[in-house]
N, C-alpha and C positions, 0 to 999 in steps of 0.2 A: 540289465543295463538300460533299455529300452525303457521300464518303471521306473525308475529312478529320475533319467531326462522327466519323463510323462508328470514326474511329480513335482520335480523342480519348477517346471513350467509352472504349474496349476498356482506353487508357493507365490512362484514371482507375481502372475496373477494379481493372487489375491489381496497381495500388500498394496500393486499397484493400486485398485480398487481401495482397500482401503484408507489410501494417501487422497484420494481420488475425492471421497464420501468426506473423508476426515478435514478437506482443507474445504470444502463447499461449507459443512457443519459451521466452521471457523470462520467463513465472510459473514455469516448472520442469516443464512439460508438453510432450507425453508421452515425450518421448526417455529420461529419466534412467531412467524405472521398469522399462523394458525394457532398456537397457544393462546395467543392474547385476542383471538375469535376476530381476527383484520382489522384492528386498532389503527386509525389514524390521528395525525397530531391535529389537535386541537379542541378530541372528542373526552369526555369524563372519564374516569380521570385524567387530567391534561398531563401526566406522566406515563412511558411505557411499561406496561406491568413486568415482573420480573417473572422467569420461568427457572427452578430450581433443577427442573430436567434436563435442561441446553448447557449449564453448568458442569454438570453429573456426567453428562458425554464426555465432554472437553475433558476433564480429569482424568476417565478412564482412557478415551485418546491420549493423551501424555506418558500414563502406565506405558502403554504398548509401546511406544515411540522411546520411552526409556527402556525396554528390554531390547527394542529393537537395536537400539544404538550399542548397547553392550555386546552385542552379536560383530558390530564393526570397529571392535573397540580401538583398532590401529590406528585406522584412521580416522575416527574422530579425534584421536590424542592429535593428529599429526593438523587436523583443522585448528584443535584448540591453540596448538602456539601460536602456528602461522598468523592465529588470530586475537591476538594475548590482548591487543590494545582494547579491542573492542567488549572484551569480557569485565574490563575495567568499569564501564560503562556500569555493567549488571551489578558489577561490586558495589557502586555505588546506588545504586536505587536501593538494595539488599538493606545496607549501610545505612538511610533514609529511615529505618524503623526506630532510630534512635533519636533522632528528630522529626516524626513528624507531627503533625499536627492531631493526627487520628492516627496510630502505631498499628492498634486493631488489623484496620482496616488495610495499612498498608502492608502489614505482613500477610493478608489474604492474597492482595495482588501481586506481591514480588512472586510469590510461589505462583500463580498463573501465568507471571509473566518470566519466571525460568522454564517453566513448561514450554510456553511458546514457543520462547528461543531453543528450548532440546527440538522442536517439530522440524526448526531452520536449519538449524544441526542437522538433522538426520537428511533433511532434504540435499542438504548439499554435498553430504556424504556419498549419497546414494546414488544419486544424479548428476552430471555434466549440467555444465549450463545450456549446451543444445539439447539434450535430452528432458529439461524442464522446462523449455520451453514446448517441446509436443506434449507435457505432464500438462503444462497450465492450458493448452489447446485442446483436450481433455474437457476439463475441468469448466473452462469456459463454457465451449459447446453445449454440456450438462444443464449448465446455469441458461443460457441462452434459450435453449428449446422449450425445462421447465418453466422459464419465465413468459412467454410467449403462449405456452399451455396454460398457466393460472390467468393470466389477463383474459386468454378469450373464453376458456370452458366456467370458470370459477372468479368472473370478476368482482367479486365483496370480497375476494381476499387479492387478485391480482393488479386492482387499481384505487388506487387512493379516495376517500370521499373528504367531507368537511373544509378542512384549509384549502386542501389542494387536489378537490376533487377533480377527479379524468385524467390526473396523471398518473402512468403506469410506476409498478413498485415491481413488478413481477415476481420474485419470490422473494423480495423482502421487505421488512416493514416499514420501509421509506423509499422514497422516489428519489432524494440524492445518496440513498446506499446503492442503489442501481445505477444511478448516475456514471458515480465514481470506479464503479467498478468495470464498467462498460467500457473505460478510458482504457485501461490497459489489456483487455478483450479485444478491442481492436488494434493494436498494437501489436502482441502473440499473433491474430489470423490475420494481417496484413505480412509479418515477417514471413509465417508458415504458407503462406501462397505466394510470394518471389521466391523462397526458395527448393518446395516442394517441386519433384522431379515429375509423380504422377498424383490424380486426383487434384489438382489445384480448386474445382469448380467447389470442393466440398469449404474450404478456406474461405474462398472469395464470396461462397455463400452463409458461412456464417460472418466473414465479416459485415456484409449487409444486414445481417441480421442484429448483431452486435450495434451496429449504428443507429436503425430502428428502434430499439429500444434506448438507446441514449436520447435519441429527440421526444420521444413520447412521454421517455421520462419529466421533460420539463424543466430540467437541471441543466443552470446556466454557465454555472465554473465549469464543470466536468466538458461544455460541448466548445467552450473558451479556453480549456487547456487541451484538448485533442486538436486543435486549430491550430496551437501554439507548436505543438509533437512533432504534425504532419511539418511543417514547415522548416523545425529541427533534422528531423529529418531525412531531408533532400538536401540542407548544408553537410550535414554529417556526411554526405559522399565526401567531400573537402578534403575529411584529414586521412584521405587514403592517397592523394596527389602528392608531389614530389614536393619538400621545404620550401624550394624557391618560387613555386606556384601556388602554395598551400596557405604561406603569411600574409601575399597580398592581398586574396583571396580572401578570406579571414578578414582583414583587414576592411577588406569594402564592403562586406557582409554586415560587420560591425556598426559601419558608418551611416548604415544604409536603415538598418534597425532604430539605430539614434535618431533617424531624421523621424520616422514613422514615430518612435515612440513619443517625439518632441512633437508633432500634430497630436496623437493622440490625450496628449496630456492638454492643448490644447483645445481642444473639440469633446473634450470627455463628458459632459454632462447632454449632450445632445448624444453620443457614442453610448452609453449607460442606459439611458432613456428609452434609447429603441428595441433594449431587452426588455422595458419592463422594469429596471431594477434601477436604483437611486446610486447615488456614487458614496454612498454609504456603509454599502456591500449589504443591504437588507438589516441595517442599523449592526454592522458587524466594529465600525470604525469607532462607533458612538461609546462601546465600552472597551473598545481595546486601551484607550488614554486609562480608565480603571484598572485594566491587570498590570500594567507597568508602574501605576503606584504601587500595587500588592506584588509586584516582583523586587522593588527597591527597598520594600519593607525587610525580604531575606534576599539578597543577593544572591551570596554564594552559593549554598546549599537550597533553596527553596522551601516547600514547606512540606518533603515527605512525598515518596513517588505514591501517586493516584490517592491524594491526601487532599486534594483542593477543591475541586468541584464535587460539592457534595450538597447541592443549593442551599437552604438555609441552615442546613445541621454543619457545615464544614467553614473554611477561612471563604471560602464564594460566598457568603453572604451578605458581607459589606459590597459586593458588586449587584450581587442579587437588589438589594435597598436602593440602591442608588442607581439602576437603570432598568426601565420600562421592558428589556429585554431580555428575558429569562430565559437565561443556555443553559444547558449540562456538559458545555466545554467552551472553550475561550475560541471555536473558529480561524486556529494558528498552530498550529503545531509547534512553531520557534517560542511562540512565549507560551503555550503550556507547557512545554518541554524548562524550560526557566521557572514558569510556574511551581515544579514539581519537584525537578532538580538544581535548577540556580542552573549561574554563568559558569559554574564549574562543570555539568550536566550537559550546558549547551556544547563549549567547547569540546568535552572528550568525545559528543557525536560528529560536530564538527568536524573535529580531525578524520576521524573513522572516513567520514562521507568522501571528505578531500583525498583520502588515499584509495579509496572505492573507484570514483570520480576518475584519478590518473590512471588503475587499473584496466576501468574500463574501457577509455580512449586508444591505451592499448590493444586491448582485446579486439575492438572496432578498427582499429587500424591493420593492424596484423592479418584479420578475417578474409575470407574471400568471400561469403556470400551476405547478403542478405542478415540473417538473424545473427550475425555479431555484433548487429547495433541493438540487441535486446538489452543487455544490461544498461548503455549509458541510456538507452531512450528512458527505461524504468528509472532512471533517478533520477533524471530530466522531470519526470512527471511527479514523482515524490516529491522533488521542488515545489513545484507547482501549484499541487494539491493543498500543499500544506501553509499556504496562503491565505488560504481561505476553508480548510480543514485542520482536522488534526488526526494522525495516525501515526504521532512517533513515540516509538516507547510505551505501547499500548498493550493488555495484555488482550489475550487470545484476538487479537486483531487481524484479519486477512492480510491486507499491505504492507504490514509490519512483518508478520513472518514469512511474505515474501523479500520483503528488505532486508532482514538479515539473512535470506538463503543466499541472494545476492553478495551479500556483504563476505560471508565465509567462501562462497563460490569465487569470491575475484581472488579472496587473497591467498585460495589455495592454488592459483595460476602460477608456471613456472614466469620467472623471470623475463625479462627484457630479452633478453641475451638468447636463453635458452630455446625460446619460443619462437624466434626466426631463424635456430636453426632444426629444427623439427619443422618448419615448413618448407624451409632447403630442400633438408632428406623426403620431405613429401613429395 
């Protein structure tokens, strides 16, 4: 009997571990930086070389992640209804090989990017959402320490040269891939130290550490949207106050935003300026008027999921010709996501997100501590991000298959009804 616990244990282990290794592998860490011998942008070839190895994981990660989920197969069925709208979504990118521009191609990426979505699957399966939250506290940690190790022991691969030399990358091979990911690092070890009972010092010390490499990174969205979070929230206390305290509340909050946002918009080229950055968004604004002709060209359907940006060999290349600024993504996630899929694409995430979104206000309201504001803060920040990134509907993407872990995680929450009376009986 005692063998049997002793091996259970070890099992649980080791999957942990391997969800652990398997989602770090998935933010873009640390293989690439070292294959391509600490590549930064700017240096020949002005493209990041491909590595066919980082590929070859992922797929075999997915394998495992597919038997794994066959092993829970109850309740993954019981995820998939609950979550039927948003599989619709996958139907359609699937669907996409029959228009797209490159079919090839996009039938390489639907299959990565149902992989993915089985990783989100299985996460949510497997995991509570407080319980993936100490998974991502993990996970962070790992990332943080290695990252902080390559910088000082190994900096040719820990900190960037050429364009944006002396900004830290830490284990990956950009400075706003650390950037961005820092954001909701600090988010997880701020939740995980209000609410940890013992050990807080270990939280509130990776959270400093988490922020330290956000500012070194040099990445100005990501330190502009963690400014924006923190201030989220401390309103988010709000919607746990009583209705008739809660709308005014709300309400002045609201009014109060208007007025700042109405100086800011005012004052904005002196406000911009003092980053360093143009109200341009680093010439981001200059070709977005270009994707929005190449989105009215296909409306509806777009032009084939991850069928666009493929610089001069794909439909990007009439943007490529016609602006000085040469992306391997449109820097928006709302109009790649149109891009790829049309306004038919956008809406069906749209809804997904809006019924995520009420979920979670729930979840946050209902909560008593602390990390119940995990889910809305993260979709708060996928807002954000995606402003001036792009990470929706991406395959083997880190934020993405946390967004759908989330996304299967809210909707497999009991109801309104049911969930304040289970905090009754609590």
């Amino acid at each position: 009997m005692s063998n049997s616990i002793a091996i259970r244990k070890l099992l649980i282990l080791i999957e942990k571990i391997f969800i652990i290794i398997s989602f770090i592998h998935c933010s873009g860490g640390p293989l690439l930086v070292f294959f391509t011998n600490g590549y930064s942008e700017g240096e020949f070839p002005d493209t990041t070389p491909e590595v066919p190895l980082i590929v070859n994981i992922l797929s075999a990660t997915y394998v495992v992640i597919f038997v794994l989920l066959l092993l829970r197969w109850k309740k993954v069925i019981s995820i998939v209804l609950k979550s039927w709208l948003f599989w619709i979504l996958l139907g359609l990118a699937i669907s996409s090989v029959f228009w797209s521009s490159l079919p090839d191609l996009t039938r390489t990426r639907v299959i990565a990017l149902t992989g993915t979505m089985m990783f989100s699957l299985y996460l949510a399966s497997r995991y509570s959402l407080k319980e993936q939250l100490h998974l991502f506290g993990w996970i962070f940690g790992i990332i943080v320490v290695t990252s902080y190790f390559l910088a000082i022991v190994l900096p040719f691969y820990g900190i960037m040269g050429n364009l944006h030399a002396g900004a830290w990358r830490g284990i990956y091979n950009h400075k706003n891939v650390l950037g961005k990911i820092m954001v909701p690092s600090i988010l997880v070890f701020l939740l995980l130290a209000l609410t940890a009972a013992k050990q807080k010092w270990i939280f509130w010390t990776m959270l400093a550490g988490s922020v330290g490499l956000l500012i070194l990174s040099k990445s100005s969205s990501p330190l502009v949207n963690l400014i924006i979070l923190l201030l989220v929230f401390v309103m988010l206390h709000v919607i746990r106050w009583n209705y008739l305290v809660m709308i005014p509340v709300l309400i002045a909050i609201s009014s109060v935003v208007l007025v700042l946002y109405s100086l800011f918009i005012a004052n904005a080229e002196q406000i911009v300026g003092g980053f360093g950055k143009s109200l341009t968004l680093t010439g981001r604004t200059d070709f977005w008027p270009l994707m929005l002709d190449m989105i009215w060209k296909k409306p509806l359907f777009g032009y084939g999921f991850g069928a666009f940006w493929r610089e001069l060999e794909g439909p990007s290349a009439a943007i490529w010709h016609a602006s000085s600024f040469k992306m391997p993504n449109g820097h928006n996630g709302y109009l790649d996501l149109c891009l790829e899929l049309g306004f038919v694409g956008l809406s069906i995430y749209l809804v997904n997100f809006i019924v995520s979104v009420k979920k979670a206000i729930v979840y946050a309201r209902t909560g008593k501590t602390a990390d119940a504001f995990w889910p809305i803060l993260f979709l708060f920040y996928i807002v954000l991000s995606n402003l001036t990134e792009s990470s929706l509907i991406i395959q083997n993407n880190f934020l993405w298959t946390m967004q759908v872990s989330m996304f299967f995680s809210l909707y497999s929450l009991p109801s309104i009804r049911s969930r304040k009376l289970v905090l009754k009986q609590e």
